[in-house]
Residue frames relative to the residue before (quaternion, step in Angstrom):
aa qw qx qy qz dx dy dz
X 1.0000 0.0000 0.0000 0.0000 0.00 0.00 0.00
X 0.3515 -0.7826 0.5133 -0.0211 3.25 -1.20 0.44
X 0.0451 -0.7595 0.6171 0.2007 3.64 -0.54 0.79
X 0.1457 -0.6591 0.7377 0.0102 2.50 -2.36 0.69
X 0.4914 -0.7602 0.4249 -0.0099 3.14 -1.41 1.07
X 0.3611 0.7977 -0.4446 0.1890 3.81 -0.29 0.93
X 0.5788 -0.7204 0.3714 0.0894 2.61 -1.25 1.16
X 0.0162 0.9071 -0.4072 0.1056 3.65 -0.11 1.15
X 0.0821 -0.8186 0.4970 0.2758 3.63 -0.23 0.58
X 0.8844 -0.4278 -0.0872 0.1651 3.30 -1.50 0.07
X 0.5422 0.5840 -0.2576 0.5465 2.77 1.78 -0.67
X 0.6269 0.3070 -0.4673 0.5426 3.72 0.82 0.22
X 0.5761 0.4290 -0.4852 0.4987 4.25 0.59 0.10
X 0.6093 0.4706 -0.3472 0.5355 3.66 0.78 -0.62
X 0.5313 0.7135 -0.2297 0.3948 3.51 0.85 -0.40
X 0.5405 0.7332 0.0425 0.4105 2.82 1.20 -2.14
X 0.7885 0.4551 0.0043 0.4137 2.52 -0.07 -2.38
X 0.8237 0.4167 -0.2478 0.2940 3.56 0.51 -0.56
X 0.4788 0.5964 -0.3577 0.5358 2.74 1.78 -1.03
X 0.6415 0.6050 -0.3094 0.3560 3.79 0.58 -1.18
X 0.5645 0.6479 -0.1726 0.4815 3.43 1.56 -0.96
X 0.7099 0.4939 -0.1057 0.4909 3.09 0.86 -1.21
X 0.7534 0.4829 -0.0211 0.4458 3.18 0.58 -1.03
X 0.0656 0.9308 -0.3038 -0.1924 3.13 1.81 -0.73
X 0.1546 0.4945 -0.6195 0.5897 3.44 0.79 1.96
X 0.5447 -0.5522 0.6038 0.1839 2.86 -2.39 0.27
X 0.6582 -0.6276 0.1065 0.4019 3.08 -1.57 0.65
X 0.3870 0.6330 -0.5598 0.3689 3.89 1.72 -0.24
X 0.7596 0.4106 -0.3710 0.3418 3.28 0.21 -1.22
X 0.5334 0.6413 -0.3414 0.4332 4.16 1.43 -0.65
X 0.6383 0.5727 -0.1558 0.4903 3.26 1.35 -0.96
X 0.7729 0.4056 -0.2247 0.4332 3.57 0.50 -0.67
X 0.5553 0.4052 -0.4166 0.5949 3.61 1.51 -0.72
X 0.5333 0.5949 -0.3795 0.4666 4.05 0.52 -0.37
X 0.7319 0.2898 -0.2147 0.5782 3.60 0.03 -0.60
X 0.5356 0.5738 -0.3219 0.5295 3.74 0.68 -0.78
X 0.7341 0.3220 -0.1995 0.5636 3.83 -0.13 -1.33
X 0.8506 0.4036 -0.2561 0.2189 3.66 -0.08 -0.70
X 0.3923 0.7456 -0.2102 0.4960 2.62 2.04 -0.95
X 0.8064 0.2114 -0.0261 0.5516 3.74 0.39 -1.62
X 0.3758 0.4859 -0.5250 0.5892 3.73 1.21 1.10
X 0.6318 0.4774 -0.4003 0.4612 3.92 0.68 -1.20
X 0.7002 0.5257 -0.3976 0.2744 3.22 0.59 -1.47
X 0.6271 0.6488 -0.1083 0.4173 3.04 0.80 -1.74
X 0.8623 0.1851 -0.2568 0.3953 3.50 1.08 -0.35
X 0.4763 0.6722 -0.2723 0.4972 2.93 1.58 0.74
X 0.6504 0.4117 -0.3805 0.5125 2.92 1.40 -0.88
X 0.6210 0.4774 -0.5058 0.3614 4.02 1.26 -0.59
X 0.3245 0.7733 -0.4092 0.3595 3.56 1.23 -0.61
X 0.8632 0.1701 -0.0400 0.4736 3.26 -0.25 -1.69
X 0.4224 0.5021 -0.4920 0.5721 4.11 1.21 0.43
X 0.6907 0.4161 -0.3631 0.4669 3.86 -0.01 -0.82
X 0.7608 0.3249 -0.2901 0.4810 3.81 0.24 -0.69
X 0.5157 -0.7398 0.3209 0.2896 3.78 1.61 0.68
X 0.5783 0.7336 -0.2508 0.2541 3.23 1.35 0.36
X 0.5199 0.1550 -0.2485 0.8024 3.05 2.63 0.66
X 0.6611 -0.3304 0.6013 0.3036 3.39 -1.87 0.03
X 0.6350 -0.4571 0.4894 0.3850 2.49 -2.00 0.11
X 0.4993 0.7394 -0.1089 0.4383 3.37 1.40 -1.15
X 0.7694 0.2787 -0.1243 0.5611 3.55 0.78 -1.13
X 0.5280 0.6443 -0.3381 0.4380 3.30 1.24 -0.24
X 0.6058 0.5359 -0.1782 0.5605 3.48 1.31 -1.54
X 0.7743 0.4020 -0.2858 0.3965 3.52 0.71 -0.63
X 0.3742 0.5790 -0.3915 0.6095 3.95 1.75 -0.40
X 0.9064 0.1995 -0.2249 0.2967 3.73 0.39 -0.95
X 0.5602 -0.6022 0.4217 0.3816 3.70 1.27 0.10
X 0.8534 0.2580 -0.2698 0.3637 3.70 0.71 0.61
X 0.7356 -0.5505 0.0659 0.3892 3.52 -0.54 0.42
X 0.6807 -0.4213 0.4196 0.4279 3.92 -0.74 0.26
X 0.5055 0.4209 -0.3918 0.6433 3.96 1.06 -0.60
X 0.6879 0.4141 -0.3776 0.4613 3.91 -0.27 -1.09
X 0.7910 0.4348 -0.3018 0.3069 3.30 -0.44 -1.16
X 0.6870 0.3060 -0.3917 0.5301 3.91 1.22 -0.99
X 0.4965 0.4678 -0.6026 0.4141 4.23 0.69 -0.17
X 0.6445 0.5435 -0.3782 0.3822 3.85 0.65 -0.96
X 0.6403 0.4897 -0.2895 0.5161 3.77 0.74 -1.26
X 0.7661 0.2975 -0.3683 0.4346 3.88 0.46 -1.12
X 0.6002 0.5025 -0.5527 0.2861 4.12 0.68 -0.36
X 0.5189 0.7077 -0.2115 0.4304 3.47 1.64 -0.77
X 0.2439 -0.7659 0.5492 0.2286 3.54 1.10 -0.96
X 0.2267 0.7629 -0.4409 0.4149 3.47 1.40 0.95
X 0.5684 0.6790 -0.3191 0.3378 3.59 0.81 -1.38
X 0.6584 0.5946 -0.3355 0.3170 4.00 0.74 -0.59
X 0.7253 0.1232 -0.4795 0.4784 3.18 0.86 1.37
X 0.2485 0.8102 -0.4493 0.2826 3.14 0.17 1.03
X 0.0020 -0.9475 0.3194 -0.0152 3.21 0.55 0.68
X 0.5880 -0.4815 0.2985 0.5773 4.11 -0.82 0.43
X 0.6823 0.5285 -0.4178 0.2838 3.99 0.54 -0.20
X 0.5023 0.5602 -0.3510 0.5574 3.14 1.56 -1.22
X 0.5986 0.5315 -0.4288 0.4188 4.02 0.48 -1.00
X 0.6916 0.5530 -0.2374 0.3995 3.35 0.19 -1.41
X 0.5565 0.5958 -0.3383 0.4700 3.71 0.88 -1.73
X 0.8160 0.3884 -0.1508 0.4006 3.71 0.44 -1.65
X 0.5895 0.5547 -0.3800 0.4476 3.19 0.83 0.03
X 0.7864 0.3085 -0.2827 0.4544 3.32 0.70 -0.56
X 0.3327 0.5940 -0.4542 0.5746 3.38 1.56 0.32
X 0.8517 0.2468 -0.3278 0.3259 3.41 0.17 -0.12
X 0.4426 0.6907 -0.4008 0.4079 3.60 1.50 0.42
């Protein structure tokens, strides 16, 4: 593991602090599920980001976010993202998974 260093002002330590509260861990440990969860929200919404403007697959999309082609289209259809997708893109992913 590694440390790292950042600067934060209060309302993100106060932030922190609760989650840490809640969770009843400290704030390293408040921190890491934080960066963790949000981190793979960014991803996850970039990768639907840059699918909707047709500029990845469904496939390349899953791969911007680190999880499978099943995740990413449950992620794209809770999103309401899914509206281009078409029987090729289907087809494309299917055999990606043989």
């Amino acid at each position: 593991m590694e440390n790292v260093t950042a600067r934060m002002s209060d309302e993100e330590l106060d932030l922190l602090d609760r989650l840490a509260e809640q969770r009843g861990g400290g704030r390293s440990d408040a921190i890491r599920e934080a960066v963790r969860r949000g981190a793979r929200e960014e991803l996850i919404r970039i990768a639907l980001e840059r699918y909707r403007e047709g500029e990845v697959g469904m496939r390349g999309a899953a791969e911007i976010a680190g999880v499978s082609i099943a995740r990413m289209m449950a992620e794209a259809n809770d999103r309401n993202v899914l509206s281009n997708y078409d029987e090729a893109d289907l087809e494309a992913d299917v055999d990606a998974l043989r």
